[in-house]
N, CA, C and O of each residue as an XYZ file, in Angstrom:
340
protein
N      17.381     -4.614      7.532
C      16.515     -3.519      7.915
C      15.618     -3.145      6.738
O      16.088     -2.975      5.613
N      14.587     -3.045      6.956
C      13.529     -2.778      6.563
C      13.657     -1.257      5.394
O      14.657     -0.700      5.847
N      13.303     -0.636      4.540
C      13.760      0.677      3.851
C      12.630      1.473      3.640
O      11.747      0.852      4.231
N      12.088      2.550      3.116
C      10.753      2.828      2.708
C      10.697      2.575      1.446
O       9.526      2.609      1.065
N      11.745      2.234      0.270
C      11.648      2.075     -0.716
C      11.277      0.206     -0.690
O      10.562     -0.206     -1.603
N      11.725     -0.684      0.230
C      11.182     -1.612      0.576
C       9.745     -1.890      0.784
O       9.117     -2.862      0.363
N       9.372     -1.037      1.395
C       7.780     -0.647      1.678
C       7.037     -0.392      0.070
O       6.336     -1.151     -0.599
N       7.414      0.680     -0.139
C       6.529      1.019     -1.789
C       7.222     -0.149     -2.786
O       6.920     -0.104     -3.979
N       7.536     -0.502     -2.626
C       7.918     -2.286     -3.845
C       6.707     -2.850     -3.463
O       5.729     -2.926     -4.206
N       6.768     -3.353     -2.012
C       5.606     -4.099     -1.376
C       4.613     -3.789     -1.690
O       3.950     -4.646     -2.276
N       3.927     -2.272     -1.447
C       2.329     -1.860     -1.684
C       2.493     -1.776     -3.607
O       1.494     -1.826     -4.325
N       3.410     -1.692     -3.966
C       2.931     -1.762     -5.849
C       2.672     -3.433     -6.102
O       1.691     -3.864     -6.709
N       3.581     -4.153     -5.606
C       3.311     -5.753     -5.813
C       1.463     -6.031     -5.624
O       0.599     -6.396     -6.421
N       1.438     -5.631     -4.104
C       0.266     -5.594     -3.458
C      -0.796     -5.161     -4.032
O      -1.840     -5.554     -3.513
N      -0.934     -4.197     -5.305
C      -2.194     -3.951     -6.195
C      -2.154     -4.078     -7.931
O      -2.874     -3.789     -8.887
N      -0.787     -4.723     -7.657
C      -0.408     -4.564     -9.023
C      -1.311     -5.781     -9.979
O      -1.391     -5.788    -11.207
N      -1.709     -6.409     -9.377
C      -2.714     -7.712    -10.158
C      -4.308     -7.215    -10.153
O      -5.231     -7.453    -10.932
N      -4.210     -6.279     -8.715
C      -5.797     -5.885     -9.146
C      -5.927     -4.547    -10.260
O      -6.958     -4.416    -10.919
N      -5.177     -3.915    -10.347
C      -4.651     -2.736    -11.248
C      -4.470     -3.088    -12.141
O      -4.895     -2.060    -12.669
N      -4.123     -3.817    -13.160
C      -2.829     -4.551    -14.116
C      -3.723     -5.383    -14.531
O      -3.463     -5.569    -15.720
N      -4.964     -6.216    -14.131
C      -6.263     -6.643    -14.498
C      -6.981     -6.358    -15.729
O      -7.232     -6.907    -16.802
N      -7.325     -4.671    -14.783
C      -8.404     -4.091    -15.104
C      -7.820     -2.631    -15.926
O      -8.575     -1.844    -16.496
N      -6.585     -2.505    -15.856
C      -5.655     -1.471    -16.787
C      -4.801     -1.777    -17.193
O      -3.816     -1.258    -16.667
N      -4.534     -2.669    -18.227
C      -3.230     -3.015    -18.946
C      -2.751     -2.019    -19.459
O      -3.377     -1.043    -19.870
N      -1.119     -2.265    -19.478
C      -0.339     -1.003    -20.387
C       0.034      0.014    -19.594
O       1.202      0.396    -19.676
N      -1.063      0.793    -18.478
C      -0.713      1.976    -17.590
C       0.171      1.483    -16.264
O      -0.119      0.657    -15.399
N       1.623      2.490    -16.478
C       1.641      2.438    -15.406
C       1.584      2.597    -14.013
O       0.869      3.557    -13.726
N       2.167      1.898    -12.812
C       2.114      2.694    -11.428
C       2.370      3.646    -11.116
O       3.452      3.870    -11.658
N       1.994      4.769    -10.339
C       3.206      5.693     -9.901
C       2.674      6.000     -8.703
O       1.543      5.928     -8.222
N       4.020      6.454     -8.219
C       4.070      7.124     -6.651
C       2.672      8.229     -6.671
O       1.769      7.854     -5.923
N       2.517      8.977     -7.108
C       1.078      9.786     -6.930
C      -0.197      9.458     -7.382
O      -1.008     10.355     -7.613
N      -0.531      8.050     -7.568
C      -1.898      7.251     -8.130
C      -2.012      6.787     -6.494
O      -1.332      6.191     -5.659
N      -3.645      7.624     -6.631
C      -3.862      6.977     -5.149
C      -4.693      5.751     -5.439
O      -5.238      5.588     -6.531
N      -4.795      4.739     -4.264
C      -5.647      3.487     -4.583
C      -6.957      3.869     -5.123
O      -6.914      3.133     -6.109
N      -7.951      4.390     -5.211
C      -8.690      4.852     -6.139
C      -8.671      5.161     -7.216
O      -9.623      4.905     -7.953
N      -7.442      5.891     -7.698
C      -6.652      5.906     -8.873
C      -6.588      4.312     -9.630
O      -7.022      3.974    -10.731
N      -6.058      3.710     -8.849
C      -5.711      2.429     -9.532
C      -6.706      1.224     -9.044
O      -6.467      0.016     -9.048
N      -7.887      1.900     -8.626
C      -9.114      0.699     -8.937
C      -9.447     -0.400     -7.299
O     -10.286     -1.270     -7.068
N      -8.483      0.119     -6.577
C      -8.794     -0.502     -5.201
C     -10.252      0.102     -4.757
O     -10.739      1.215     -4.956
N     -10.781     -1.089     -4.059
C     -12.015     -0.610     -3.150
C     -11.860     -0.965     -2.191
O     -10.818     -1.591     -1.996
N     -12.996     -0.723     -0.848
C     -11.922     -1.019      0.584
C     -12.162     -2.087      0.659
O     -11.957     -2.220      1.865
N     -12.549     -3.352      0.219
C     -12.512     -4.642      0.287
C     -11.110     -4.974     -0.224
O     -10.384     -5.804      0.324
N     -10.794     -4.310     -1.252
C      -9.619     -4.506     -1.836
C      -8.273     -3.880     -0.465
O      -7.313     -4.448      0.057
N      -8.663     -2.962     -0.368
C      -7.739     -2.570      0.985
C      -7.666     -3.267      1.934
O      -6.528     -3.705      2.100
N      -8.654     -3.697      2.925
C      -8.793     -4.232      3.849
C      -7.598     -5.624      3.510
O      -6.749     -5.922      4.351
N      -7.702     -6.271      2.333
C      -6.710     -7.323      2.536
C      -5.133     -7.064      1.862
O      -4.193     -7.850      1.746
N      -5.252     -5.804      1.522
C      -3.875     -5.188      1.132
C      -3.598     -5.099      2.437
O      -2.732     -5.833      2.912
N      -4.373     -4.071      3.324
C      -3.335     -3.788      4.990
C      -3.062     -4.955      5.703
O      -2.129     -5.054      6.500
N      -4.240     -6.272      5.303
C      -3.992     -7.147      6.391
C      -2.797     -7.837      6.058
O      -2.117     -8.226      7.008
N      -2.268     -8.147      4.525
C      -1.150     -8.484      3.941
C      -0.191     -7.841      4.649
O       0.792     -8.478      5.028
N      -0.325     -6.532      4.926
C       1.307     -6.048      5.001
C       1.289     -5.925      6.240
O       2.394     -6.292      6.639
N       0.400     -5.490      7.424
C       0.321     -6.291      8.579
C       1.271     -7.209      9.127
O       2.255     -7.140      9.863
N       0.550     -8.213      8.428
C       1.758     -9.917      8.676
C       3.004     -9.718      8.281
O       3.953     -9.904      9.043
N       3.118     -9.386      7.258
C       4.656     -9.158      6.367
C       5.377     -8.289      7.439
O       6.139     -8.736      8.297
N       4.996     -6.857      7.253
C       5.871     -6.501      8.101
C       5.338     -6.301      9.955
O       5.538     -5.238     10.543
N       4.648     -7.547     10.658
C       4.382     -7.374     11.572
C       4.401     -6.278     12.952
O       4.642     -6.230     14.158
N       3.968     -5.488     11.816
C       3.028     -4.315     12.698
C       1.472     -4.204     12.750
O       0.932     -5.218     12.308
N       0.563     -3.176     13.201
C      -0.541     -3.065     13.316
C      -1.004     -1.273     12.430
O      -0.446     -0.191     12.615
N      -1.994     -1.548     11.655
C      -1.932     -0.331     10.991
C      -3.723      0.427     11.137
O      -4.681      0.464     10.365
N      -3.550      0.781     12.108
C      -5.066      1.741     12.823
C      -6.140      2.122     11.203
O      -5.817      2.564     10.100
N      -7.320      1.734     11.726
C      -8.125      1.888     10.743
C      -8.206      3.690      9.768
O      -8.068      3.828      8.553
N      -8.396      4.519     10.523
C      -8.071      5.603      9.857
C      -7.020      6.320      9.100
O      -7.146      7.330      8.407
N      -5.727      5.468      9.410
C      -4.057      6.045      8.809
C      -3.726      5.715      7.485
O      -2.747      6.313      7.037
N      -4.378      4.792      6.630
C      -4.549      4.190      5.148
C      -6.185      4.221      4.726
O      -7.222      3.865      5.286
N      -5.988      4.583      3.973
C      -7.397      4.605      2.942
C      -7.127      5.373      1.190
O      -6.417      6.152      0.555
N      -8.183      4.534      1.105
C      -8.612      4.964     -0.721
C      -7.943      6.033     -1.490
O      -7.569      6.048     -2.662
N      -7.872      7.055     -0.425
C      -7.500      8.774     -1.235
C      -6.290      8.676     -0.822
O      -5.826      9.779     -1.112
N      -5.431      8.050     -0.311
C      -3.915      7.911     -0.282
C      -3.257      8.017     -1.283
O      -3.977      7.988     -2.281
N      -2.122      8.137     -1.517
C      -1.476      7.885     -3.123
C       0.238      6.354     -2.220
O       0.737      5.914     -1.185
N       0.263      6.325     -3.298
C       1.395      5.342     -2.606
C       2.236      5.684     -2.017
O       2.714      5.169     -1.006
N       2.624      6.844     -2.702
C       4.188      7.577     -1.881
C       3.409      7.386     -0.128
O       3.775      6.439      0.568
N       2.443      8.304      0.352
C       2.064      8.683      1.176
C       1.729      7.331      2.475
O       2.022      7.309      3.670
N       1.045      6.371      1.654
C       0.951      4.590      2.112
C       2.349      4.174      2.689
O       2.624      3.490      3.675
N       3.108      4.773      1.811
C       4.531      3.818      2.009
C       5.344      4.275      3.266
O       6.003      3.593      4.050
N       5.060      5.928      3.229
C       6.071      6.459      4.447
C       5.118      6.748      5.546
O       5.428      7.277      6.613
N       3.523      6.222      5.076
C       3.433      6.081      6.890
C       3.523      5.111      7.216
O       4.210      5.062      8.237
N       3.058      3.862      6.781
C       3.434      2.520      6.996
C       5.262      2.090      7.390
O       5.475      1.052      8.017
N       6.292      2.870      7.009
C       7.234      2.749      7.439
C       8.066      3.368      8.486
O       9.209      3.197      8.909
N       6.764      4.396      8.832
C       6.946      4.783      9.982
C       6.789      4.129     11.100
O       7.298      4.063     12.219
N       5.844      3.609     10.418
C       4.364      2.763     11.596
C       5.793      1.892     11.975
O       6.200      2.057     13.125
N       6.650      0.899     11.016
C       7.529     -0.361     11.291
C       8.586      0.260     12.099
O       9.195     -0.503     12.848
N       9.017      1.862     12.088
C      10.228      1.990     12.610
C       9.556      2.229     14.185
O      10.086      1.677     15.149
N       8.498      2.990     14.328
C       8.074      2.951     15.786
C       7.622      1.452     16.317
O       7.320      1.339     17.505
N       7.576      0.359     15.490
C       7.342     -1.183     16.518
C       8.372     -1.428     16.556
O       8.237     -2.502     17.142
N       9.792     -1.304     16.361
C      11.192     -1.736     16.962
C      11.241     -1.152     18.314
O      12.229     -1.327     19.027
């Protein structure tokens, strides 16, 4: 079964090369929203479509974006997985 702490591993993996790039040394945290850490929605668009597949659900264009912080990414997105069971 799937966890939400499962989920936020996933979305830090998921920006951690475009972040970690372009900010060495700093780290992640649960309240850095993707703007915070240098995502643009090109950069999003293939973060959601990643986790999409992974955890085969569907994630509506308005429910993730830029001004998110991770905590917030992680527990709706694991919401999103517990309502497709």
């Amino acid at each position: 079964m799937t966890t939400n702490l499962d989920v936020y591993a996933h979305l830090v993996d998921a920006v951690r090369d475009t972040f970690i790039e372009n900010n060495k040394g700093t780290k992640i945290k649960s309240n850095d929203t993707f703007k915070d850490l240098g995502l643009d929605s090109l950069d999003m668009l293939s973060m959601i479509w990643n986790i999409e597949a992974e955890f085969n659900i569907v994630i509506p264009d308005e429910v993730i974006h830029v001004d998110n912080t991770l905590k917030e990414a992680s527990e709706t997105i694991f919401c999103l997985i517990l309502n497709s069971k």
